[in-house]
N, C-alpha and C positions, 0 to 999 in steps of 0.2 A: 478532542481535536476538532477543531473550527473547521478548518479547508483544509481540502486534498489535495496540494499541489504538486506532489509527483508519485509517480509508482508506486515508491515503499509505502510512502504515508495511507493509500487506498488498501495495500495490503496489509497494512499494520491494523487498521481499522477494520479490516474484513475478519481477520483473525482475532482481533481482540470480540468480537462480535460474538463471532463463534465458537468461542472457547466461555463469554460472558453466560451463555444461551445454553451452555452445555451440548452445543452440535458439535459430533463426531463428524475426523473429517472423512471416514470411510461413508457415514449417511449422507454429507451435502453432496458428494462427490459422486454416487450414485445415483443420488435425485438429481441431478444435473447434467448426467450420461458423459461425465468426464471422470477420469482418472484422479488419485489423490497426486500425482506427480504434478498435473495441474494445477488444482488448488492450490498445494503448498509452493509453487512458482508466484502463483499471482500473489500467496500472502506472502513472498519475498521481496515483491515490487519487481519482478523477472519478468517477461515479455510472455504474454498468453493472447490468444487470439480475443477479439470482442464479442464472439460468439459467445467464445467459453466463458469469459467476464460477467457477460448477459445471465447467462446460464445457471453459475453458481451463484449470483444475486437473487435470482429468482429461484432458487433451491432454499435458499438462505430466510426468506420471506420478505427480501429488501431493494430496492429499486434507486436509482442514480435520480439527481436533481442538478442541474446548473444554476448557478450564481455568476454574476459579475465577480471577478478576481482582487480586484483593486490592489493597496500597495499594501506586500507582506509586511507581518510586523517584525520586530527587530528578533523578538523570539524567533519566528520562523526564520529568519537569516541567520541567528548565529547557529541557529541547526541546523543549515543546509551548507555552511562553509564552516562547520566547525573542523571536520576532517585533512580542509586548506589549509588549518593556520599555524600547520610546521614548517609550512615552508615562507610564512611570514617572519619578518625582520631581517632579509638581507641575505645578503651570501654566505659560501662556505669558508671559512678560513683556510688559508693555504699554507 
């Protein structure tokens, strides 16, 4: 995965990480004085404070960098509205 452009995508990466690494998430979770109920929020893309975010990266031995965004590619769009596309093609029949 390229770029993190939302939630899930940083959490999907956080866990695929940690699961790569063989890190238990009772050990990052500890090292980072937060709960596993956190953790496993953030790797859901679920709302965790930025402390906790900070926290279990640097538990984790890994640190945030920013990049310019520029224009997703088409892969990353048909992933992000793949979930829309039942309700493409028109209305309900009546």
């Amino acid at each position: 995965m390229d770029k993190l452009r939302l939630p899930a995508d940083l959490g999907k990466a956080i866990a695929q990480y940690r699961e790569a690494h063989k890190l238990s998430a009772v050990a990052v979770a500890s090292k980072a004085g937060r709960s596993r109920t956190v953790l496993h929020k953030l790797e859901r893309g679920e709302d965790v404070t930025v402390a906790s975010l900070f926290n279990i990266l640097r538990a984790m031995g890994l640190c945030l960098g920013l990049q310019k965004a520029g224009m997703p590619t088409l892969e990353e769009m048909q992933q992000r509205f793949a979930d829309d596309g039942d309700d493409a093609g028109g209305g309900h029949a009546a």
